[in-house]
C-alpha positions as CSV (number, residue, x, y, z in Angstrom):
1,X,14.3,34.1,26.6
2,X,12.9,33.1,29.9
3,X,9.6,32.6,28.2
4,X,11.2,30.1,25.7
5,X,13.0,28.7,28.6
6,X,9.6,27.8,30.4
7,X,7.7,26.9,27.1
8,X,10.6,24.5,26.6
9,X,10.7,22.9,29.9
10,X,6.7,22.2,29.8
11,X,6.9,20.4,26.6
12,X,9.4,18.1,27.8
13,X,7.1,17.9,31.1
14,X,4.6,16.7,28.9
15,X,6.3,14.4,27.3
16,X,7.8,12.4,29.6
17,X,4.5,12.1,31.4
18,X,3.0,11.3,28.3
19,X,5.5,8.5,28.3
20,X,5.2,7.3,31.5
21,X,1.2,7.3,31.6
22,X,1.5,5.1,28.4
23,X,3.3,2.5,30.6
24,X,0.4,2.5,33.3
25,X,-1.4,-0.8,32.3
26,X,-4.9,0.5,33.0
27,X,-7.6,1.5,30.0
28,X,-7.0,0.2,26.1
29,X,-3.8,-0.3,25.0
30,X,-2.0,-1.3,21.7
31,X,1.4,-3.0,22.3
32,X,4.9,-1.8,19.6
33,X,7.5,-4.4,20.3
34,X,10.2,-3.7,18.3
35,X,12.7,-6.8,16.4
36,X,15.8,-5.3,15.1
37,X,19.1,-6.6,13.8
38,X,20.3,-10.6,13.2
39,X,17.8,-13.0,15.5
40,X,20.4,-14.8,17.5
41,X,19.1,-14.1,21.3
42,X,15.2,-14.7,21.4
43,X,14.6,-14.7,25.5
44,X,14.4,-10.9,25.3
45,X,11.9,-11.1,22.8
46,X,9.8,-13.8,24.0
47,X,9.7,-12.6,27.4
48,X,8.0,-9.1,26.6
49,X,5.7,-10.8,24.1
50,X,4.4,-13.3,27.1
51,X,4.2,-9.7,29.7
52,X,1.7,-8.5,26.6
53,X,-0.2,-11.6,26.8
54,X,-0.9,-11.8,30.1
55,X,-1.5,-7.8,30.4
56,X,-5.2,-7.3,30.5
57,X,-4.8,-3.7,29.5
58,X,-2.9,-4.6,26.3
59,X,-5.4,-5.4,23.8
60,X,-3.7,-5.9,20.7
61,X,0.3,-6.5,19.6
62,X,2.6,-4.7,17.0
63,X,5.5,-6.5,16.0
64,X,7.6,-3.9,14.1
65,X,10.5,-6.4,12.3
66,X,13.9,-4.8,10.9
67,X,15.3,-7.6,10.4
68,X,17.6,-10.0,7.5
69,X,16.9,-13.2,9.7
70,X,19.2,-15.1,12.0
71,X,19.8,-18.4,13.3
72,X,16.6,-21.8,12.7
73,X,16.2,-22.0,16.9
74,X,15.8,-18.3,17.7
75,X,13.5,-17.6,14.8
76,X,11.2,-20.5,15.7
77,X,11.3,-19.7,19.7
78,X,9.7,-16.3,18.6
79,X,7.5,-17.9,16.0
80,X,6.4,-20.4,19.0
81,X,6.0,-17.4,21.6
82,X,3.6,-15.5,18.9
83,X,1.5,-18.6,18.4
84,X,1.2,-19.1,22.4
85,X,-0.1,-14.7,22.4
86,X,-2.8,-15.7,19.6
87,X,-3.6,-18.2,22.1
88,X,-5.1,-15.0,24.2
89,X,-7.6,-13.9,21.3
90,X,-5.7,-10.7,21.2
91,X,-5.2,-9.2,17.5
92,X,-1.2,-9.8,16.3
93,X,-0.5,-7.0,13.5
94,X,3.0,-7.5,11.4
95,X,5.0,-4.0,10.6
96,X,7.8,-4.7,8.4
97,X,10.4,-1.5,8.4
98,X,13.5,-1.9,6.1
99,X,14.1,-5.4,6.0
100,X,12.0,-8.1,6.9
101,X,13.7,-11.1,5.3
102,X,14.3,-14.9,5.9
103,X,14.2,-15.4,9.5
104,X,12.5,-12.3,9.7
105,X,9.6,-12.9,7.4
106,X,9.6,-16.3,9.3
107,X,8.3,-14.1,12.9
108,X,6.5,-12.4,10.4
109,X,4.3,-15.5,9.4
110,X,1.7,-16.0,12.4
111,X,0.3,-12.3,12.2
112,X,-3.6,-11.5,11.6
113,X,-2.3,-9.3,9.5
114,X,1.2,-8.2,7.5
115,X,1.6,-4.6,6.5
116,X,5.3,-3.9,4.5
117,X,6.5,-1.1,2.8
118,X,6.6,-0.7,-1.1
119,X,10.2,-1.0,-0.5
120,X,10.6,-3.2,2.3
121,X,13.3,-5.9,0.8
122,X,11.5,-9.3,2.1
123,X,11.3,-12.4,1.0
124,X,14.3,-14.5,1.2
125,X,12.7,-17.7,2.1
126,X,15.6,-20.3,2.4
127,X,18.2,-21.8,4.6
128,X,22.0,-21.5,4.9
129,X,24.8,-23.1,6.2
130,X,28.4,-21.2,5.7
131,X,31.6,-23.1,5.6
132,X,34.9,-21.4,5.5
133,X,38.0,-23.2,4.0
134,X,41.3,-21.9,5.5
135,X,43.7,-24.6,4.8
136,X,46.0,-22.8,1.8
137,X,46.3,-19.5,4.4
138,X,47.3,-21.7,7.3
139,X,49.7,-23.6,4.7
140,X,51.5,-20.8,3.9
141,X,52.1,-19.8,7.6
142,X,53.4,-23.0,8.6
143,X,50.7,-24.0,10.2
144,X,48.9,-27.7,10.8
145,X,45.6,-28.4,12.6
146,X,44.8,-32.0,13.9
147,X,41.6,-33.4,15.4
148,X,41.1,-36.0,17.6
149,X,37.3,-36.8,17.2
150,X,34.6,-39.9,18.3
151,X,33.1,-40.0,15.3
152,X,33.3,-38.9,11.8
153,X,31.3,-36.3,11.6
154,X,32.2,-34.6,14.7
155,X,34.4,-31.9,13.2
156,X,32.4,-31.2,10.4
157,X,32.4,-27.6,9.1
158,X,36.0,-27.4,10.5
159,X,37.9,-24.7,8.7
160,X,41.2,-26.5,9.1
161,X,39.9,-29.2,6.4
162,X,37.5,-29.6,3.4
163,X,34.2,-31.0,3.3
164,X,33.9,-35.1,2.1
165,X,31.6,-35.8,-0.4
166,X,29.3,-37.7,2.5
167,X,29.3,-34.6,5.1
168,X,28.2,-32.3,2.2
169,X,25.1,-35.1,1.4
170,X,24.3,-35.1,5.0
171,X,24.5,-31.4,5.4
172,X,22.4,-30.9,2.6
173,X,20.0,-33.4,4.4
174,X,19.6,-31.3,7.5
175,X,19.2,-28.1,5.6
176,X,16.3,-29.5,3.7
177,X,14.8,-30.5,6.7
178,X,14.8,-27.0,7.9
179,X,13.8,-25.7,4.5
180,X,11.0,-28.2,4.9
181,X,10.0,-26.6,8.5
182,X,10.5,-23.2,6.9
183,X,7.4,-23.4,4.2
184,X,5.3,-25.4,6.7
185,X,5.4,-22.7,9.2
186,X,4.7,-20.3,6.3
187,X,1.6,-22.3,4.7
188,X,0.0,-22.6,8.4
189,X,-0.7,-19.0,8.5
190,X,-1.0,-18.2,4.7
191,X,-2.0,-21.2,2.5
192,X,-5.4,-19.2,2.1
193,X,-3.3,-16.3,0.2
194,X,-0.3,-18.5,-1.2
195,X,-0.8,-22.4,-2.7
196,X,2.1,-24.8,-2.0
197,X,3.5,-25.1,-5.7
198,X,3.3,-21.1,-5.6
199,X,4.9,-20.7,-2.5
200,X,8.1,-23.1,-3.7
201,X,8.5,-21.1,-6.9
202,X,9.4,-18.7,-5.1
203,X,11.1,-19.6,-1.9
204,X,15.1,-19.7,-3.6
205,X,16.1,-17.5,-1.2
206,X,15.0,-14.3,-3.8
207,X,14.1,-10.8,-2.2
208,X,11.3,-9.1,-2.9
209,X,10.1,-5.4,-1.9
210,X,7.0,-5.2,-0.3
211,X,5.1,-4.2,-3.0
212,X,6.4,-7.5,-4.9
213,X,5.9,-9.9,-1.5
214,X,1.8,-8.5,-2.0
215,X,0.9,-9.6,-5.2
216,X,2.3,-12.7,-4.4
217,X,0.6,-12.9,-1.5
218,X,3.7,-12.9,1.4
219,X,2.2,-9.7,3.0
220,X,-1.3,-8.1,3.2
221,X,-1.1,-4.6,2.9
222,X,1.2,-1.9,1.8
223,X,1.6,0.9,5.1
224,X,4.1,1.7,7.5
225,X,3.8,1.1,11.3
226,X,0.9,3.6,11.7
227,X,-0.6,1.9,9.3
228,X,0.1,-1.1,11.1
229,X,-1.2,0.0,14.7
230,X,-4.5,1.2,13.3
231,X,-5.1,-1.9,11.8
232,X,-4.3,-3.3,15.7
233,X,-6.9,-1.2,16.9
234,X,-9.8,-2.1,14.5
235,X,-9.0,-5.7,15.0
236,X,-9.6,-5.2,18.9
237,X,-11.9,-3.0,18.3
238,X,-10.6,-0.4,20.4
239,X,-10.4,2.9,18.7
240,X,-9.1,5.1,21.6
241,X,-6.4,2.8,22.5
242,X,-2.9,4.3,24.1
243,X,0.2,3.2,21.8
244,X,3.1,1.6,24.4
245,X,6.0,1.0,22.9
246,X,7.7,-2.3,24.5
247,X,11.4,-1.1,25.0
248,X,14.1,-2.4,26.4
249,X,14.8,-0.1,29.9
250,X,18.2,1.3,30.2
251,X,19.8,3.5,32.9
252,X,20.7,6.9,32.3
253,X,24.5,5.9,32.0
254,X,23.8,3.7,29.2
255,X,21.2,6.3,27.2
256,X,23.6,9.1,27.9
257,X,26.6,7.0,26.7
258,X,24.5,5.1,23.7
259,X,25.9,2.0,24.5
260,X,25.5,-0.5,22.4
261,X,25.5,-4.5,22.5
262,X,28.3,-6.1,20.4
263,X,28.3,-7.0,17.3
264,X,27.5,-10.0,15.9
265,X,29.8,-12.5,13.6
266,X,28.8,-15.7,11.8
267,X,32.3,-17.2,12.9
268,X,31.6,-17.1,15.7
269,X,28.7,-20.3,15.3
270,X,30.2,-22.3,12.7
271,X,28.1,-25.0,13.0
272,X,24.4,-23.2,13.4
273,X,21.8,-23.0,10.6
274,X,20.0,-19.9,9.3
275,X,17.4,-18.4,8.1
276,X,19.6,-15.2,6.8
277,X,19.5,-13.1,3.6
278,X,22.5,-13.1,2.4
């Protein structure tokens, strides 16, 4: 029992100085930063993907994307932030876990190189705008909403009324728009593996797996992350590198209490844009 007791103790020994040499930014080594959940907050993001391009010891970048999309503004602050790490030469490999759709295929886009799982749901190329109609509940409760506004326009999306025939034209404007930005951003990176008229056919906001999103040229290669850092390495052509996974720090409290930040509603931004599956 004691010998079990020791054997156990040195493997933890070695793992957590295995962890904590991978954070010492000396030698070769291959950045993981992870993108998980609805894009809605990119300064986390964008601040560890700037620490990896100015870290001399990082050599290449992983972004690992789980994720259906989010909001126009925080997907192209992240798309704008890996553009500025290309700037450093270093090698940007794509590993798309469960779902890398809309917004997140749209971080996805600037990458050397885009590995997804056969099954990976992807795709989703398209832009939304959600408006929720409660004037028949709030009827039947009694209850009247009045706005006071500068302009006529300035309460559009309000759930207390329905859309005019002009606000849903001018909606549809500004959604186009972003639709427009979406492909562009898409065809910088990939026009060499997509054309234009190709790329429209099939950017209706459809999902694809991974497996599907290759042939029509969307992703690269079919692996999974360790597929993915491998193909890091070879591009920086640094075989022996360490793997350092960029995660977020938390105290001890917060690890042994798996806290958790809260959860994210729609209703909550009424008036954004997204590039969301939905």
């Amino acid at each position: 029992m004691k010998r079990f007791i020791l054997v156990l103790i040195l493997l933890v020994s070695v793992m957590v100085i295995g962890s904590l040499l991978s954070r010492i930014p000396v030698g070769n080594r291959i950045a993981v930063l992870k993108v998980e959940g609805i894009i809605i907050d990119a300064e986390p993001v964008i601040k560890k993907i700037e620490k990896a391009k100015k870290d001399d010891s990082i050599k290449a970048l992983v972004l690992r994307v789980d994720s259906p999309g989010g909001s126009v503004g925080a997907s192209q602050e992240i798309y704008r932030a890996l553009e500025r790490f290309k700037d450093s030469k270093k090698p940007l490999v794509v590993s798309m876990g469960n779902v890398a759709a809309s917004g997140g295929y749209y971080i996805s886009v600037p990458a050397d190189y885009i590995y997804a799982n056969p099954g990976t749901i992807t795709g989703s190329i398209g832009v939304i705008i959600e408006h929720i109609d409660y004037r028949e509940l709030l009827s039947r409760l009694g209850v009247k909403a009045t706005a006071i506004k500068t302009g006529k326009f300035k309460d559009t999306l309000s759930p207390f009324r329905e859309l005019t025939d002009e606000e849903r034209e001018y909606l549809k404007k500004t959604i186009d728009d972003a639709y427009g930005q979406f492909l562009s951003s898409i065809l910088k990176y990939r026009s060499k593996k997509i054309s234009e008229d190709e790329l429209r056919n099939i950017a209706d906001g459809r999902i694809m797996t991974g497996l599907m999103a290759q042939k029509v040229g969307l992703v690269d290669g079919l692996g999974n992350i360790e597929d993915a850092i491998d193909k890091a390495k070879e591009l920086a052509g640094v075989k022996e590198a360490r793997v350092f996974y960029m995660e977020e720090r938390k105290s001890f409290l917060r690890r042994l209490l798996g806290a958790k930040l809260p959860s994210f509603d729609l209703n909550y931004y009424p008036t954004m844009i997204y590039y969301l599956m939905k």
